[in-house]
N, C-alpha and C positions, 0 to 999 in steps of 0.2 A: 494570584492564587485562584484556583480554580472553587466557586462558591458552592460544588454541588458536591466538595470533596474534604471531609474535616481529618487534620491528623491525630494519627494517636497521640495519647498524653502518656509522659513519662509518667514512673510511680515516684514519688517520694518519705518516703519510710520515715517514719519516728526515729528518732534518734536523740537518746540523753546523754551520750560520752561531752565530761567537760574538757578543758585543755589539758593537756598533759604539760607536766608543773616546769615553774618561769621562775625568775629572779624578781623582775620589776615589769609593774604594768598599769595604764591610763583607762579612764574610763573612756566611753567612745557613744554620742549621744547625736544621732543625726536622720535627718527625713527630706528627700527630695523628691520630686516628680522622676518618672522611671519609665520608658518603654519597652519594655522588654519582650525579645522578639526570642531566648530562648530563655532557659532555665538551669541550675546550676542542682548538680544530683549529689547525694553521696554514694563515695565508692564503697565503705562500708560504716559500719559504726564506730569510728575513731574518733579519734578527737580532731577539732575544728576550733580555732583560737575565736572567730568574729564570721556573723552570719546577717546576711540583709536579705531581710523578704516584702512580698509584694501580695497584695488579693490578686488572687487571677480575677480576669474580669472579661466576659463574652459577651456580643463580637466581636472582633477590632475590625474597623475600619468596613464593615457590612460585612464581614468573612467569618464564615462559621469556622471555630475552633472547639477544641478537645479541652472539656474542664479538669484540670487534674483533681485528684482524689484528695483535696489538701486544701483547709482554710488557707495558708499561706504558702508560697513556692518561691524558694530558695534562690536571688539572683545578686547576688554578691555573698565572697566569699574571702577571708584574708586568713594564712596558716604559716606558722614557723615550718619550714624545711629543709632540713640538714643546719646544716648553718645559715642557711638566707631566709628568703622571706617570699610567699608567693601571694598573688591575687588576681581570682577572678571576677569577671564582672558580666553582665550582659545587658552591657549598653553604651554603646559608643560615642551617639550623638549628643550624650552628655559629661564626655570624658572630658572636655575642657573645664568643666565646673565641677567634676567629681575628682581630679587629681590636686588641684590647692584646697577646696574644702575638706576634703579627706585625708591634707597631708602625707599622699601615696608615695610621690618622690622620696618622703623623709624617713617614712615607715621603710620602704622598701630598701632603700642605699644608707641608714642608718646615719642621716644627717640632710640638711637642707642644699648645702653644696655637690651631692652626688652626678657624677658624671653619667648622662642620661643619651640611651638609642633609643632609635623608634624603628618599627619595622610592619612592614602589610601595605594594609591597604586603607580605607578612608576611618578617621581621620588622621590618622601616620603622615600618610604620603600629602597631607594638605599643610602640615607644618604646622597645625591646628594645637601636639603636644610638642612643648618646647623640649630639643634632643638635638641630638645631629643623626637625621634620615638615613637607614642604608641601605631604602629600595626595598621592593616589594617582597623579596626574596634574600633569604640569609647570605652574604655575602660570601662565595665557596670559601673565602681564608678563615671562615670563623667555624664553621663546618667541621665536626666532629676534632673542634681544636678549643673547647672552653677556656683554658686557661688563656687561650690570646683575647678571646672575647672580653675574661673577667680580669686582663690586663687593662683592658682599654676602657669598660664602662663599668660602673655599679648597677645600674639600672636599666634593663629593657621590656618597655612598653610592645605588646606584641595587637596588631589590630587585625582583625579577622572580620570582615564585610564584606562583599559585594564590592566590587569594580567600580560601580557608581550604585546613586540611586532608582537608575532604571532598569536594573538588570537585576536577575538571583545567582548570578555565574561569580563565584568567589574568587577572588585575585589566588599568586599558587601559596599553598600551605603544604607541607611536605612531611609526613611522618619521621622521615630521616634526621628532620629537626632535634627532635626530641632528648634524644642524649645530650647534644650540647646546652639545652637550655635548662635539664636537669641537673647535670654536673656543673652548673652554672650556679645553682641556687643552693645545692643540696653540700657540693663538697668547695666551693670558691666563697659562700658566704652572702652571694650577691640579692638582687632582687629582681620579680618579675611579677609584671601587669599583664594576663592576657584578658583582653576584652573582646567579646564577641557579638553579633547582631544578625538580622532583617534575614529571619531562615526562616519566614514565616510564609514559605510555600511547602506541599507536600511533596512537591516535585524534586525537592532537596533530597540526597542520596542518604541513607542510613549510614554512612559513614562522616558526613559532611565535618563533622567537629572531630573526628580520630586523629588528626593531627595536633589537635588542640587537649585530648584528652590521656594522649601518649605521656603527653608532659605534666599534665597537672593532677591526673588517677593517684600517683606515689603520695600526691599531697594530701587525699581525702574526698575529692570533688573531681565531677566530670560535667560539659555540658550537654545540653540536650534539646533536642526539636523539641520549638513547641510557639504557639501565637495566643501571647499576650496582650490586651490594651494599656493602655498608658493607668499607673498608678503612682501612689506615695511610695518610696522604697526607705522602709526604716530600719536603724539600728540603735539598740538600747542593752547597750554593754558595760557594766560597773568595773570592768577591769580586765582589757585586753594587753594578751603578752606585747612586751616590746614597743607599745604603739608611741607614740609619742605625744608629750605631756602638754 
């Protein structure tokens, strides 16, 4: 990132809509270390089942960044949709530890045995979340064909990084996407993890995450440029929809 060049900061607006009403629901009490390289918006004032925030905190890493206008910024996000389950995240390198403590597989496929893909780029492709890998790229037969997708898995893990960690060039993410992993969630029942990261150049395109937010706007939340330093990422919920017990 260039040091002589700070990106803007998204806005993050108040918001008091609670969930919109549930049958059964667990309390949900957790704090881990967090780096969070973007941020997680609302699309509007809807309702949002479970929220994890973060202090921003300037500089990271000697790089001047854009303070948002907000004690705390939004970077985990989990919401009923349609009939399934979605969630987003922004931070990848802790998705190994953030999917068994958080019981994401069980929340998301509504059971601990659910049938799990992964798809992108690191950590997907490093076999890092346990699934069965299907390349960095949607596989054309699942491709505007949900119901074969929501034949075969309950759960798809979607990872959105950088190629490696020396590069800001994102492996491909495709708008086209988006219907299938909507009708995926919305009308199949199923679940979905999209996790995102290290967009903590300004050089990154104002479009970088529309692939990512094609799919997850319907739900209430979109992601967003923005560079974070490492913080605590808390959640303190006395009773989230569906979550498990």
């Amino acid at each position: 990132m260039d040091a002589s060049v700070t990106c803007p900061a998204p806005a993050f607006p108040a918001c008091d809509a609670g969930p919109a009403p549930f049958d059964a629901c667990a309390p949900l009490h957790y704090s881990s270390g967090f780096a969070a390289t973007c941020a997680l918006t609302r699309t509007a004032c809807a309702p949002l089942d479970l929220a994890g925030a973060t202090k921003p905190v300037c500089p990271m890493n000697g790089h001047p960044c854009a303070m948002p206008d907000a004690d705390e910024v939004m970077v985990f996000a989990a919401n009923r949709y349609g009939l399934g389950h979605i969630v987003g995240i922004c931070d990848v390198t802790g998705l190994n530890a953030f999917v068994p403590e958080l019981r994401l597989v069980e929340y998301l496929g509504r059971g601990a045995s659910a049938r799990v893909a992964t798809l992108g780029t690191y950590p997907c492709q490093e076999g890092i979340i346990a699934g069965t890998f299907l390349g960095t790229s949607l596989p054309a037969t699942y491709v505007d064909a949900p119901e074969k997708l929501a034949a075969d898995f309950d759960v798809v893990v979607l990872c959105a990084s950088p190629k490696n960690s020396k590069t800001s060039e994102y492996g491909p993410l495709d708008v086209a996407w988006a219907p299938t992993f909507v009708s995926f969630v919305r009308d199949f029942g199923k679940g979905l993890l999209v996790a995102a990261d290290y967009a903590q150049t300004c050089a990154s395109p104002d479009d970088l995450f529309a692939p990512l937010n094609a799919i997850t706007q319907g739900a209430g939340f979109e992601f967003a440029r923005i560079e974070l330093a490492g913080a605590p990422m808390t959640i303190d919920a006395a009773c989230v929809p569906d979550w498990p017990e």
